[in-house]
Structure formats: structure tokens, C-alpha cells
KOLKE-35172 format. One line per 2 residues: number of its first residue (from 0); for each residue x negated, y, z of N, C-alpha, C, CB. Coordinates in steps of 0.05 Angstrom, whole numbers, always signed. Glycine has a CB too. Layout:
BEGIN
NUM	X,Y,Z,X,Y,Z,X,Y,Z,X,Y,Z  ...
This chain:
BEGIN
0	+43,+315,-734,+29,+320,-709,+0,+327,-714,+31,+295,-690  -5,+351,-696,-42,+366,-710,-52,+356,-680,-48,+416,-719
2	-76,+333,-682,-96,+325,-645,-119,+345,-663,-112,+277,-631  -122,+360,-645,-145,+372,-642,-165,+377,-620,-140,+389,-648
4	-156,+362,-596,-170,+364,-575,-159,+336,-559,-165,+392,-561  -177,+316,-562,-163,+278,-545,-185,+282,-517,-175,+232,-573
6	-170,+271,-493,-184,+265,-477,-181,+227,-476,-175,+284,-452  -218,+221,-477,-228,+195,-485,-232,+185,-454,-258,+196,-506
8	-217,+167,-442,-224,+142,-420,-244,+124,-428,-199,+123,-413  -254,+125,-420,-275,+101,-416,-296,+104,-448,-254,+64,-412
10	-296,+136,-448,-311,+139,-470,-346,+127,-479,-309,+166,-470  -352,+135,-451,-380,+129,-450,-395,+92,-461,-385,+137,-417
12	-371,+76,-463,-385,+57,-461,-381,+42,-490,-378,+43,-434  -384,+25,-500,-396,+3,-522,-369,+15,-545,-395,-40,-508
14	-344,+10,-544,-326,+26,-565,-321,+51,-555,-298,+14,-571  -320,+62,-540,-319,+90,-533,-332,+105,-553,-330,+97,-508
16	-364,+104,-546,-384,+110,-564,-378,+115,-594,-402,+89,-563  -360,+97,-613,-363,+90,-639,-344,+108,-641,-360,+63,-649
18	-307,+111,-624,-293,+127,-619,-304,+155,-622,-285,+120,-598  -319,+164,-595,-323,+194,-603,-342,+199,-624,-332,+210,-581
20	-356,+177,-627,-369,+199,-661,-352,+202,-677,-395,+186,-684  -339,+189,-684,-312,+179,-701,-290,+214,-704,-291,+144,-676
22	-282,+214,-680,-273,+240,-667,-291,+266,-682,-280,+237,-631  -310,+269,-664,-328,+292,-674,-331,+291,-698,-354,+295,-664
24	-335,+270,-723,-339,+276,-738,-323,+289,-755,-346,+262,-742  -304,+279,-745,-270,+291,-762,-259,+328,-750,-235,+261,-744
26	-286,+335,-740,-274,+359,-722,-253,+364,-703,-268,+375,-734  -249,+336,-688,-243,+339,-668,-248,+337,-638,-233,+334,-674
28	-248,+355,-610,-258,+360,-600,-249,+332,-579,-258,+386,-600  -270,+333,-563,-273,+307,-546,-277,+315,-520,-297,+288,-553
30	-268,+305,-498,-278,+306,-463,-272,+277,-458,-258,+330,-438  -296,+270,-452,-305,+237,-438,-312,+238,-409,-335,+222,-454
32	-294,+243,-392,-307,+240,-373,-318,+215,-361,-295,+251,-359  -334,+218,-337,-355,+204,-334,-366,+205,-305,-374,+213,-353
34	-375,+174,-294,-390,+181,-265,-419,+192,-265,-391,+154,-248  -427,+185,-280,-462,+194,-290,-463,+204,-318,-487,+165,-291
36	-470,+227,-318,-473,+241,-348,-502,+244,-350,-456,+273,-352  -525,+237,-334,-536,+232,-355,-540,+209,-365,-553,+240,-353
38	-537,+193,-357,-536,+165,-360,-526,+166,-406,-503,+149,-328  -516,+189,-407,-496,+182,-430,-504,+208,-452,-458,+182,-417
40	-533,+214,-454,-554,+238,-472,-537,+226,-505,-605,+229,-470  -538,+210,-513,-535,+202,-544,-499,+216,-543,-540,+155,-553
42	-484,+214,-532,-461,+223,-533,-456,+269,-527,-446,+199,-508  -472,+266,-506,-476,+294,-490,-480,+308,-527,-513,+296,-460
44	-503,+300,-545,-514,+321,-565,-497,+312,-593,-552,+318,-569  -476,+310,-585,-454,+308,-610,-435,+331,-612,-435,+281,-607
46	-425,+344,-632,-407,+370,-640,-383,+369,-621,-395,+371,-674  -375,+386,-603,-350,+382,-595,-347,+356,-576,-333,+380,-619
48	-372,+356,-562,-353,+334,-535,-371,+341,-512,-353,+292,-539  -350,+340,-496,-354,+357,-460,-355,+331,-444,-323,+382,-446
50	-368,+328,-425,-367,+305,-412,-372,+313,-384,-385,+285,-423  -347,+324,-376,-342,+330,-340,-355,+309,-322,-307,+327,-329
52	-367,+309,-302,-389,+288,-287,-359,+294,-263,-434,+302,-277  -337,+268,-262,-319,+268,-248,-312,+230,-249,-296,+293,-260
54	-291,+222,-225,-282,+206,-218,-257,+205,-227,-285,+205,-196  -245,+191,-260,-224,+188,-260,-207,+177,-246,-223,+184,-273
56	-209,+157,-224,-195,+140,-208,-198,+156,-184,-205,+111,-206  -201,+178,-171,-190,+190,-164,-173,+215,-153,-193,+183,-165
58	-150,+212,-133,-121,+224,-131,-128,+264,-149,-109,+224,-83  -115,+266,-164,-111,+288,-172,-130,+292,-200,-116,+306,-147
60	-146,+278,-203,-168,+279,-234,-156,+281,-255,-186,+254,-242  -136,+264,-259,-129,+273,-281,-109,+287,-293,-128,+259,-288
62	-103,+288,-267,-74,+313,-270,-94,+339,-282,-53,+325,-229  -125,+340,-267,-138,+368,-275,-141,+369,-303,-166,+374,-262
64	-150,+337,-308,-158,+333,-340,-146,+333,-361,-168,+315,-345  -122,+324,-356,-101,+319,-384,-94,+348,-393,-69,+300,-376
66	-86,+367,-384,-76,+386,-397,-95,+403,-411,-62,+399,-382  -84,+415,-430,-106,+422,-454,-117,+409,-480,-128,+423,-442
68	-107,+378,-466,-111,+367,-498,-83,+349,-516,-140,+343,-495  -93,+350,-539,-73,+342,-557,-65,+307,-544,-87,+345,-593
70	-76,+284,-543,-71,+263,-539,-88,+256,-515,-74,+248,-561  -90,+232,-511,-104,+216,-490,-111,+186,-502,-85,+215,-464
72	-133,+175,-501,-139,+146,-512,-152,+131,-485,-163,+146,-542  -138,+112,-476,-148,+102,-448,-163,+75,-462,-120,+95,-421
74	-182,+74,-455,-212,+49,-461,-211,+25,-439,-250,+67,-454  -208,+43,-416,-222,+31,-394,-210,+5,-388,-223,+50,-370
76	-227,-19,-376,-228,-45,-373,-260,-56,-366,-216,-56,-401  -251,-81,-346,-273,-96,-334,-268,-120,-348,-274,-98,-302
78	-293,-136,-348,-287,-157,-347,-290,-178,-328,-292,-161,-364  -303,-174,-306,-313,-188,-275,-304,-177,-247,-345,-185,-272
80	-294,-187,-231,-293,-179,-200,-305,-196,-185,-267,-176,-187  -314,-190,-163,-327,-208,-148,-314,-217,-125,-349,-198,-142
82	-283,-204,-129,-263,-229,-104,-247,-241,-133,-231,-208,-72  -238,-261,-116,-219,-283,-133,-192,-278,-116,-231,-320,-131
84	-178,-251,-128,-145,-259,-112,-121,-267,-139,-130,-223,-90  -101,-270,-127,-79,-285,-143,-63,-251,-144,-59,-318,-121
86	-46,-248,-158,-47,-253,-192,-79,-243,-199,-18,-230,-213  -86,-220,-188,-111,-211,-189,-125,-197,-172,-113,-200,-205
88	-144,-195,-172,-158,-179,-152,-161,-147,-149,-182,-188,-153  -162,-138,-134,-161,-103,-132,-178,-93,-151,-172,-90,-103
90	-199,-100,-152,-221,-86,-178,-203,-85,-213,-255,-116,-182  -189,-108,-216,-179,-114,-240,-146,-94,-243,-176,-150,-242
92	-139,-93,-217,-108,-81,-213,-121,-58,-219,-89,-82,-184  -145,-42,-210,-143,-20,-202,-145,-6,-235,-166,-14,-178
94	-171,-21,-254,-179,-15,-272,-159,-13,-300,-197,-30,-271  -136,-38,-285,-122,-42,-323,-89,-36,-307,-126,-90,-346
96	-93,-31,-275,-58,-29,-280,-57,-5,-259,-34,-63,-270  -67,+2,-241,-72,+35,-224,-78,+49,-244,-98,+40,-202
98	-94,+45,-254,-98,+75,-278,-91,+79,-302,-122,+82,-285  -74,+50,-313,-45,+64,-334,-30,+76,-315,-21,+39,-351
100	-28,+71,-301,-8,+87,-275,-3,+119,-278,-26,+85,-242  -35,+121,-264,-36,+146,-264,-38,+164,-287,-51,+149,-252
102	-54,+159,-310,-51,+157,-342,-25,+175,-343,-46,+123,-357  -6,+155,-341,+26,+156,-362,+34,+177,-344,+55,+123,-365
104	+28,+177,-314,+44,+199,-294,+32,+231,-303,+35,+193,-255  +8,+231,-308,-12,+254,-315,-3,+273,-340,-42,+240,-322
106	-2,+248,-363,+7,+261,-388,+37,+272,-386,+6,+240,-411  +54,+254,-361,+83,+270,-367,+82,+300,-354,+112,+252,-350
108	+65,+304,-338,+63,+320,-323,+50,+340,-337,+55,+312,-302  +37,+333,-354,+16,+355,-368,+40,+359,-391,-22,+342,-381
110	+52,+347,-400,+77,+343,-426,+59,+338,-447,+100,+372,-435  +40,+323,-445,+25,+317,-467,+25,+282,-476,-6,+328,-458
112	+46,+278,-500,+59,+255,-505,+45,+239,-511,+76,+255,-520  +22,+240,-532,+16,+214,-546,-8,+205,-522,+5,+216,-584
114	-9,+181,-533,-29,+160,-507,-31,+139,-530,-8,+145,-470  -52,+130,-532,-70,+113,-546,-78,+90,-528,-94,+129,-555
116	-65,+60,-527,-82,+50,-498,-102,+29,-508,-61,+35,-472  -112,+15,-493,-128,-11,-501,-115,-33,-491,-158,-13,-491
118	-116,-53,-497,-96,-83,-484,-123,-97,-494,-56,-96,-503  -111,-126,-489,-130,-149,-492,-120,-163,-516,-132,-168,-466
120	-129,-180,-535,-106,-198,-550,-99,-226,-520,-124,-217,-588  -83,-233,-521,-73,-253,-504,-66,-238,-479,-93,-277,-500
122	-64,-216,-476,-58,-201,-452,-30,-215,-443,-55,-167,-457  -31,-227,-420,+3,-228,-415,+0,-235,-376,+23,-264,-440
124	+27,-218,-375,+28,-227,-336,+27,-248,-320,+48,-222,-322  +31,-272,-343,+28,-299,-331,+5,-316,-349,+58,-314,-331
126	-18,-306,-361,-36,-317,-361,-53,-328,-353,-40,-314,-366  -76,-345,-346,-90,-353,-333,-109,-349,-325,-91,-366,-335
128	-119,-330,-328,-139,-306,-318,-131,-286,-306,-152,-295,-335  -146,-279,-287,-142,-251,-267,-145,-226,-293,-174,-247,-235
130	-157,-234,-318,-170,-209,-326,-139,-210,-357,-216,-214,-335  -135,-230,-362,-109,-227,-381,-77,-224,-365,-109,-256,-401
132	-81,-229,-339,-63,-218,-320,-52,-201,-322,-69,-213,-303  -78,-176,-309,-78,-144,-309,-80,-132,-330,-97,-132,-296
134	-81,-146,-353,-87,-136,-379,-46,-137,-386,-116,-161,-401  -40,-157,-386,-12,-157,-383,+0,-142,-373,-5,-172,-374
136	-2,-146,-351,+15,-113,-331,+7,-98,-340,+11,-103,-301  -15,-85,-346,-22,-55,-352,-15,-46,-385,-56,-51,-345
138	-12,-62,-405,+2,-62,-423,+27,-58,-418,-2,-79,-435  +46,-74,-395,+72,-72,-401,+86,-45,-390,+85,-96,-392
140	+69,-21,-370,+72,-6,-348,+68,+9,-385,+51,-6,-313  +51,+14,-402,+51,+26,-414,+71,+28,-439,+32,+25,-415
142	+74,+7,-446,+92,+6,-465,+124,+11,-454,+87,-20,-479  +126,+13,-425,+147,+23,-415,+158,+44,-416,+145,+21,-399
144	+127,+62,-426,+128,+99,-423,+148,+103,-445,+94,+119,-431  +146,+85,-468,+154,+105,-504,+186,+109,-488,+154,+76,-551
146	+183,+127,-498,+206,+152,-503,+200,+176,-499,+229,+151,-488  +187,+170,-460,+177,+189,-448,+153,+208,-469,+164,+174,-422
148	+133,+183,-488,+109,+189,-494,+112,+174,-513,+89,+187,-476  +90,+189,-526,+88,+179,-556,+68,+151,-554,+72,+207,-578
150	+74,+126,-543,+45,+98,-543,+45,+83,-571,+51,+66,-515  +18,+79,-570,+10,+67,-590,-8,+37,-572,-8,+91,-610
152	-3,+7,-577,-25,-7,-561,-37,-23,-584,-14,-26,-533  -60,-20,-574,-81,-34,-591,-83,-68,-572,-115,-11,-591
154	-95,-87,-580,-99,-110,-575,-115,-129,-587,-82,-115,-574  -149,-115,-585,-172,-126,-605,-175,-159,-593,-208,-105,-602
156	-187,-174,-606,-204,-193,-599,-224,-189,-589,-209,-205,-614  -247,-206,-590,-272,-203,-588,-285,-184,-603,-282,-223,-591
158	-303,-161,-597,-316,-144,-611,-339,-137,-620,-312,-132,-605  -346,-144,-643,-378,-144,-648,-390,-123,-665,-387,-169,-662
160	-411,-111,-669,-422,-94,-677,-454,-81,-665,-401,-79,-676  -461,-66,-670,-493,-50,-662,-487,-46,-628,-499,-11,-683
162	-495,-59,-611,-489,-40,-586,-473,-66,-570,-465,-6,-595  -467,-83,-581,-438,-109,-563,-466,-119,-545,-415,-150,-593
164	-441,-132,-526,-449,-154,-509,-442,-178,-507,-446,-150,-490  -437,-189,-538,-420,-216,-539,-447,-227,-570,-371,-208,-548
166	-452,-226,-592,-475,-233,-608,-499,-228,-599,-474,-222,-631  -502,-207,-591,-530,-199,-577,-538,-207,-554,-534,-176,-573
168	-507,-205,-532,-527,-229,-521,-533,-255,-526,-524,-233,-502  -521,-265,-544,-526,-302,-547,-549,-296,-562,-500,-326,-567
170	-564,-265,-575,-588,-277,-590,-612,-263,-562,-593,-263,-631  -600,-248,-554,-627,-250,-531,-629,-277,-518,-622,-227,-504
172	-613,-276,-508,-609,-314,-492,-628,-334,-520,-557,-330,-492  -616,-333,-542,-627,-358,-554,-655,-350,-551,-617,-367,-585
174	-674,-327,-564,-702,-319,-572,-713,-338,-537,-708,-274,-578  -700,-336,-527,-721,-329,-499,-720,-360,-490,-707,-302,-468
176	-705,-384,-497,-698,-412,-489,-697,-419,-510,-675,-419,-474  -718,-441,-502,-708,-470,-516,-688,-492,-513,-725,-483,-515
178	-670,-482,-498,-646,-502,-487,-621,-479,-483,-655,-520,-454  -593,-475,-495,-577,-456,-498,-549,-477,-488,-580,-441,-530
180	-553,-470,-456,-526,-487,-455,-493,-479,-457,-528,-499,-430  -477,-494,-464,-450,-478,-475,-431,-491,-465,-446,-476,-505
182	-413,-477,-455,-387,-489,-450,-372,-469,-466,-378,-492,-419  -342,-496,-472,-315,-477,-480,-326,-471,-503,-305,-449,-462
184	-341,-490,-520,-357,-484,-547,-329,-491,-565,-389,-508,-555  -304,-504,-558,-278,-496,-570,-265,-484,-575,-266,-499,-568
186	-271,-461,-559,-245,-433,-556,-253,-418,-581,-248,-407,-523  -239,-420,-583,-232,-397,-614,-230,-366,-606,-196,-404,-632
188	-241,-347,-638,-240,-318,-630,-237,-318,-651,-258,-299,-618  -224,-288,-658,-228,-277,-695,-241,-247,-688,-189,-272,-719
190	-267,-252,-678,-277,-227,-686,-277,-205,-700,-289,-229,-689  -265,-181,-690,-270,-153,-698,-290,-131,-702,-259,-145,-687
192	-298,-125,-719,-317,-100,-724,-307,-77,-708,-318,-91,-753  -333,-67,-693,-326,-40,-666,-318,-16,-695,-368,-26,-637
194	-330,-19,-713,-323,+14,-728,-296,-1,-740,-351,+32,-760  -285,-20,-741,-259,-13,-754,-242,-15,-732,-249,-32,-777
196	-250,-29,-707,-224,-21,-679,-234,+16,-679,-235,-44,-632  -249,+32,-684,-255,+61,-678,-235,+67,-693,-283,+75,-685
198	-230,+60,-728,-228,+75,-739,-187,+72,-738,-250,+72,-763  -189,+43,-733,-156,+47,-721,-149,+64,-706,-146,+29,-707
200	-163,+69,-679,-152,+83,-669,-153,+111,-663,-152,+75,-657  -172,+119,-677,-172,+152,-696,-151,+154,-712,-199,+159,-719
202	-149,+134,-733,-130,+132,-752,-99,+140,-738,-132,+103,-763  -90,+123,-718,-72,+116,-708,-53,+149,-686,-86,+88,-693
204	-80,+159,-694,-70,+182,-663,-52,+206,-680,-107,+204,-642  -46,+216,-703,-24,+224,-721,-6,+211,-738,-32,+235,-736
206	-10,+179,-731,+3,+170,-755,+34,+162,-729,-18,+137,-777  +59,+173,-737,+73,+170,-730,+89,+145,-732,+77,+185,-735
208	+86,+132,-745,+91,+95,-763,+83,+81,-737,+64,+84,-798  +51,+93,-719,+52,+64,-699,+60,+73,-674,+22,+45,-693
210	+80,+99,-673,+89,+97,-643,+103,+79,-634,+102,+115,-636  +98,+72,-606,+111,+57,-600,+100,+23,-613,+136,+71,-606
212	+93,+23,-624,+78,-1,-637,+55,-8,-616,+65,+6,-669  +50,-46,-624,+23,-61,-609,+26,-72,-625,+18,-73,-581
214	-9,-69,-631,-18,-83,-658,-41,-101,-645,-29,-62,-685  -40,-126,-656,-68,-145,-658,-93,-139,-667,-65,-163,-673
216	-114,-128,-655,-136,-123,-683,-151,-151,-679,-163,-89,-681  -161,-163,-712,-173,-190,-705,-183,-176,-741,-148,-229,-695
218	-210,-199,-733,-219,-201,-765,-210,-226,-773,-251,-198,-772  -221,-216,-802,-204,-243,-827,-212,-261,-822,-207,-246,-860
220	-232,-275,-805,-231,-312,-799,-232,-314,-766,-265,-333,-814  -229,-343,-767,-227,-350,-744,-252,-370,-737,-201,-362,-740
222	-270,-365,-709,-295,-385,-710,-292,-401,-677,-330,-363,-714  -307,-420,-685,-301,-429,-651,-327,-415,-641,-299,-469,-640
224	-333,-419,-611,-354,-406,-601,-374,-419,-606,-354,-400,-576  -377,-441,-607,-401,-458,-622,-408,-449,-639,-399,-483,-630
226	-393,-452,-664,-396,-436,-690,-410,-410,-679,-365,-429,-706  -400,-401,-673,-410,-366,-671,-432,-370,-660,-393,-342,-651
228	-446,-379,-638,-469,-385,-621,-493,-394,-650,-460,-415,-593  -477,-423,-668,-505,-437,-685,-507,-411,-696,-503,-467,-710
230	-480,-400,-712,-494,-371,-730,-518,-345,-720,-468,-351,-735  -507,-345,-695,-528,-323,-690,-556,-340,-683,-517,-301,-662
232	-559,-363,-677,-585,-373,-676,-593,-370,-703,-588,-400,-665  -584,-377,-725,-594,-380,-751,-596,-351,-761,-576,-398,-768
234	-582,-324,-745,-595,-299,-760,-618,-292,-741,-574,-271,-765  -624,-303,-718,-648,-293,-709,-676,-311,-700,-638,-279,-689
236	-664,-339,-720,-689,-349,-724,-697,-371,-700,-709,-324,-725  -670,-375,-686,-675,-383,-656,-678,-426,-666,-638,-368,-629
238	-700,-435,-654,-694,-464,-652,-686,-473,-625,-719,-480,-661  -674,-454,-609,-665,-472,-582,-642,-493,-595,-650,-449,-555
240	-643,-508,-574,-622,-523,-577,-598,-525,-561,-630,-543,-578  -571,-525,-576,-550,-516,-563,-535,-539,-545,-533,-504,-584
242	-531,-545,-522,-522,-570,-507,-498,-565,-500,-538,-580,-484  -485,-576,-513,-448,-572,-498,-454,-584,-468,-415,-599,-517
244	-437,-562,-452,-426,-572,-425,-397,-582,-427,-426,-549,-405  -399,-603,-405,-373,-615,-401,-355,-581,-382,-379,-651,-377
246	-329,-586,-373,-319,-566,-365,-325,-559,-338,-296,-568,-370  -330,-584,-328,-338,-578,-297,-364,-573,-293,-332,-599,-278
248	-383,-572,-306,-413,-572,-318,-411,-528,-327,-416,-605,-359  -393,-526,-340,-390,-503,-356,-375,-487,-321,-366,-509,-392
250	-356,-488,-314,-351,-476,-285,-375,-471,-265,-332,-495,-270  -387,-496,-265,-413,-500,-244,-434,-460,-253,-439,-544,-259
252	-431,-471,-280,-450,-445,-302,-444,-425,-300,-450,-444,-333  -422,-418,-300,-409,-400,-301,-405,-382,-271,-388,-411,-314
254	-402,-403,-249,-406,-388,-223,-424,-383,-212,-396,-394,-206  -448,-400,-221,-475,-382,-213,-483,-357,-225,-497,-396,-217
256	-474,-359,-253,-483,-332,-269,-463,-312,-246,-472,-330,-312  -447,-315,-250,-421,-294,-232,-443,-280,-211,-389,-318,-209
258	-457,-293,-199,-469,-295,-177,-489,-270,-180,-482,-323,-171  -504,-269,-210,-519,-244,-208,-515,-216,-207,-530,-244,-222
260	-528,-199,-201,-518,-166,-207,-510,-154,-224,-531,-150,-205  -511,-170,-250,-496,-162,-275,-486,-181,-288,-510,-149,-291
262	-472,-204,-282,-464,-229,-297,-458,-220,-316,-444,-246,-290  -461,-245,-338,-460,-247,-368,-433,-265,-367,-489,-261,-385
264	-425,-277,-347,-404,-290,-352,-387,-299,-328,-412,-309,-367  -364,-307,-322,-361,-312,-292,-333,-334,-300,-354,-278,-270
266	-320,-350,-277,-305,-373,-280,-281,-359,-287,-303,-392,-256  -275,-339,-289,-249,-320,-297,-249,-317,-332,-253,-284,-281
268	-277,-311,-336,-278,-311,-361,-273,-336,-384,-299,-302,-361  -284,-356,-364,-278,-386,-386,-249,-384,-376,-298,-425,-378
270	-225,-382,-355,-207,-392,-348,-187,-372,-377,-204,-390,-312  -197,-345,-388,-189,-324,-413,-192,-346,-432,-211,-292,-420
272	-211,-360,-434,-221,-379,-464,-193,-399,-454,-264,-401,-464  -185,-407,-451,-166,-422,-447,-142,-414,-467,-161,-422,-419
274	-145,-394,-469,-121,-385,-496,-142,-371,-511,-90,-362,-488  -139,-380,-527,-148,-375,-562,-149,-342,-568,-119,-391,-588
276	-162,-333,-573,-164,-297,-581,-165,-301,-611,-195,-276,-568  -144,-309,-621,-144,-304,-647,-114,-289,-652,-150,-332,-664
278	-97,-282,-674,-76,-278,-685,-62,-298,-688,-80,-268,-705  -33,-300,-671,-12,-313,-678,+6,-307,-688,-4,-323,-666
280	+31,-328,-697,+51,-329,-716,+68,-295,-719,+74,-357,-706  +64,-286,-697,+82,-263,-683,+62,-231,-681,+92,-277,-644
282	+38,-236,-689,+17,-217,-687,+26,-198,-710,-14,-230,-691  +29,-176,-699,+26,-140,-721,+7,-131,-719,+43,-112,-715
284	+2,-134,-758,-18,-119,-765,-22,-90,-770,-24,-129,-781  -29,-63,-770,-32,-46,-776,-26,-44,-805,-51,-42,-767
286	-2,-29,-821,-12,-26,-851,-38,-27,-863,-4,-4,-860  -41,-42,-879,-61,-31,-902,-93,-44,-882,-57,+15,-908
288	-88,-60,-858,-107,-62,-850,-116,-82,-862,-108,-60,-829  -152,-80,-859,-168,-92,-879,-184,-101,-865,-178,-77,-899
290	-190,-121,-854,-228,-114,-830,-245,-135,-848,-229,-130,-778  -270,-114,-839,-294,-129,-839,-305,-160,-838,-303,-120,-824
292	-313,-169,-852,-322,-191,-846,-353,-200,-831,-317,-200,-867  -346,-216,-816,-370,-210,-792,-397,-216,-807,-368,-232,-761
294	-395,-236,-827,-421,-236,-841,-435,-206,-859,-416,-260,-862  -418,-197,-867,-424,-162,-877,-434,-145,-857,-398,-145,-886
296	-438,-156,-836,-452,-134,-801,-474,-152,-785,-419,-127,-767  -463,-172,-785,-484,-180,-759,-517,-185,-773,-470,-215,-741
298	-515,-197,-789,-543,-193,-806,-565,-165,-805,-532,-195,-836  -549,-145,-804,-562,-114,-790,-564,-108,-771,-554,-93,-794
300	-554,-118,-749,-570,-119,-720,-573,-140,-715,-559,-108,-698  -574,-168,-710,-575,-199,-699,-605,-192,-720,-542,-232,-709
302	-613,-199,-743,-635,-196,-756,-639,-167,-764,-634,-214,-776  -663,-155,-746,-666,-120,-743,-694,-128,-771,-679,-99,-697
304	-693,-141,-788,-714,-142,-805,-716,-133,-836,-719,-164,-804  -679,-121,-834,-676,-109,-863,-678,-81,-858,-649,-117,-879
306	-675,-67,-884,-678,-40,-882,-653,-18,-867,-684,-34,-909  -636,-26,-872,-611,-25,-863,-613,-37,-826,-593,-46,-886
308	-618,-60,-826,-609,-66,-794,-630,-48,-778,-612,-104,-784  -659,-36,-792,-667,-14,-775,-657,+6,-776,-687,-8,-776
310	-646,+20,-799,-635,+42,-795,-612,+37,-779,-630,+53,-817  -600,+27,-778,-570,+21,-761,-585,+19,-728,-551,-17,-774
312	-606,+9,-719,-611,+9,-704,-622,+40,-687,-622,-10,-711  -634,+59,-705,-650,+74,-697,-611,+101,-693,-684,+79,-724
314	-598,+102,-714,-579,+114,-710,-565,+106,-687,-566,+115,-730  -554,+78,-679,-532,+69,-656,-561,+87,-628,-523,+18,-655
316	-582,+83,-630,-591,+102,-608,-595,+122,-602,-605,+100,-601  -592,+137,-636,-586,+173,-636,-552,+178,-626,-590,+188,-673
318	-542,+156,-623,-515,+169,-628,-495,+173,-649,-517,+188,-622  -501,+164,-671,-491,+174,-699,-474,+150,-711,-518,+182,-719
């Protein structure tokens, strides 16, 4: 199978980004569409990617968009709504299970087979979160397609690298407080490197071996969030001090943050910590896959004081 032309969902944002350089670099051509293009200059001045200023969600977008290109890689995912409904709320349906929807209807219609999707690890329809819910359904609406279409599902963990919102923020938070309060400092993750979830799923878009396949991406250890929290204080020098919250202490925290215009965290999100984001007994790995170990990365952006974590820094804002 020759992709020479992928249309990227939810390109514009934190793996998207790593995705289409990834793409372009390999000479292949890219359309990210997008609600604000300019908003998205570091992506706009890369070889080969078009970024239509359109509303994928909605009626008729992507029927315009899909045809013409070789594959499709769908990104898109929230992690917050600001209603609380059962199984989930409209914001979360709309994002992880309306627009596999329309997705899988688009490509049959365009006859353009392969589809690349994103899942969650712990995604399932009866999990305890609104957000591993819809992550469930919208995995299973997809993995429904293979025959129709060529799917491939991915299912990262937590994702860290130049550019996240999961190390960086615990070291903005630590620099700025002397008191770092924590709940759910138990829940476990096996952190993944953003350039090796990219490079899977570049990898993944000819290799005929993972059709139809859902793979786990996780890196080689497992940390609790405590752990992860003292480490990044100790790469950026932070002496706050870290205070476990009790759970009803950690909810209380958690729904006021909810409360701001851009929460960092909300009671949906601890209710996800409740199952473990690591690799279980039953988890498929990708051949030959290898990942990063988080101590080989975070040291070059968490501490921007080597020569390397500036250069890495000054490139993730060229785009490169």
C-alpha cells in the first residue's frame, strides 16, 4: 500500500504536531484541518501540509475532506466537559463517538480504506469515567469498520515529551508553590514518549501486519503519580512540598480546578485514575516495539539548562 496524501484529525494539537512533521518529513503530504489557522504558524510553514480553516464536526465536512487522500488518522479527544451526564455527556459523545461516526461513514463513501484511530489505554464502555466511556464506544464503533476499512487502533497511556500537559505542568505548578497538593498519588501510568506514539503511527499507516489490530502504547516502566510528581520536582529544582490528599480532599481539588476556564484537572479525571494506565496481562505490543525511557527525555525540557533541552526547546517552537 503507497499513503501519499493522509488527512490528520486533530492535527493541530500536542501529538498531532509531532505526527505531521513526522509525515512531511517522509514526503508525505498532509491536510490538518482546523477551527483557527492562525492560531497553528509552526505547522502552516512545513513541506506539504494544507490546513483548510473548516469545522470538522460539521454535517457534510468531511465527506468534502476525505476524498483525495491515501488514509485518514483521527487524533481528536477531550479530556473535560462541563456537564456531568451518565454514560457521558454530549461534549465527550460528540468528540470520541459522533465523529468516529462520521469518520468511518466519510471514508466508505470516499472508498478510502485505511483509518488510523486514537483510543485511550483503559478505554472501555463500562468504565468509570465519562471520558474512558466514550473512549470505549468510540473505539468499538471503529473497530467495527475492519473489513469495510483498513483500522488500525492505537491505545497510548499518558504522554510525555517537549510540548505535554501532564510533566510540564506539575513543573510549572511546582516552580511557582511551596505547597504541591496531590491526590490519587497511587494511580499508576507507564508513560509514553510523543515521538515514539508519532512514529507508530506513521509507521503503522503501510504496514499491513496491524490492520485491524489495537495496540497498547506504554513505556518500559511503570511510576505511580507521586513518583512522577517527586521526579519532576527534582529535574526542576522545585523544594515545594508535596501533601497527599485524602480522596474526598482530592474531589473537593479537583472540582474547583474544573471550575476554571481552562482546568488542569476535573472529578472525571481522578474518577480515569481509578484504573491503572499501565499494560496488562492481555496488552499488544507493536512488533519490534521499543520505547523510550522517560529518563532519556524529560531532563531536556523539565530542566531547559542543557544544551540539548535548549535546542529541543527552540525547534518544538519552530515546528521541527
Amino acid at each position: 500500500m503507497t499513503v501519499k496524501k493522509v488527512l490528520l484529525l486533530g492535527g493541530s494539537g500536542f501529538i498531532g504536531t509531532y505526527i505531521a512533521n513526522r509525515l512531511s518529513q517522509r514526503g508525505i503530504e498532509v491536510t490538518i484541518p482546523t477551527r483557527r489557522r492562525e492560531r497553528t504558524k509552526a505547522l502552516i510553514i512545513q513541506p506539504g501540509i494544507e490546513m483548510p480553516e473548516v469545522d470538522i464536526a460539521a454535517d457534510g465536512t468531511l465527506d468534502a475532506l476525505v476524498p483525495g487522500h491515501d488514509a485518514v488518522i483521527n487524533l481528536v479527544g477531550i479530556l473535560h466537559s462541563r456537564d456531568v451526564v451518565l454514560p457521558y455527556s454530549a461534549d465527550f459523545a460528540n468528540a470520541h463517538v459522533e465523529l468516529p461516526k462520521k469518520v468511518i461513514a466519510a471514508c466508505k463513501k470516499a472508498g478510502v480504506r485505511r483509518l488510523v484511530h486514537m483510543s485511550a489505554l483503559g478505554a472501555d464502555p463500562k468504565g468509570p469515567s465519562e471520558y474512558l466511556r466514550s473512549k470505549g464506544d468510540g473505539e468499538a464503533l471503529v473497530r467495527a469498520a475492519q473489513g469495510d476499512l483498513d483500522i488500525t487502533v492505537f491505545r497510548p497511556s499518558v504522554i510525555f515529551g517537549l510540548g505535554d500537559s501532564f510533566l510540564s505542568m506539575f513543573a510549572s505548578v511546582l516552580r511557582k508553590l511551596p505547597v504541591f497538593p496531590l491526590g490519587f498519588g497511587h494511580a499508576r501510568f507507564q508513560p509514553v514518549w510523543v515521538a515514539d506514539v508519532a512514529d507508530a503511527f506513521v509507521d503503522s499507516l503501510t504496514d499491513a501486519a496491524t490492520f485491524g489490530q489495537a495496540y497498547d502504547l506504554v513505556g518500559p516502566r511503570v511510576y505511580s503519580l507521586r513518583e512522577l510528581v517527586d521526579y519532576t520536582a527534582e529535574l526542576c529544582g522545585s523544594k515545594a512540598r508535596v501533601v497527599a490528599l485524602s480522596e474526598g480532599w482530592a474531589y473537593l481539588q479537583a472540582g474547583l480546578m474544573w471550575l476554571a476556564p481552562n482546568p488542569l484537572m476535573s472529578p472525571d479525571n481522578l474518577r480515569s485514575m481509578e484504573v491503572d494506565s499501565i499494560a496488562g496481562p492481555d496488552s499488544k505490543a507493536l512488533e519490534g516495539w521499543r520505547p523510550t525511557a522517560l529518563e532519556a527525555i524529560a531532563p531536556t525540557y523539565i530542566a531547559l539548562n542543557t544544551p540539548k533541552g535548549k535546542l529541543d526547546s527552540f525547534r518544538y517552537r519552530a515546528g521541527r
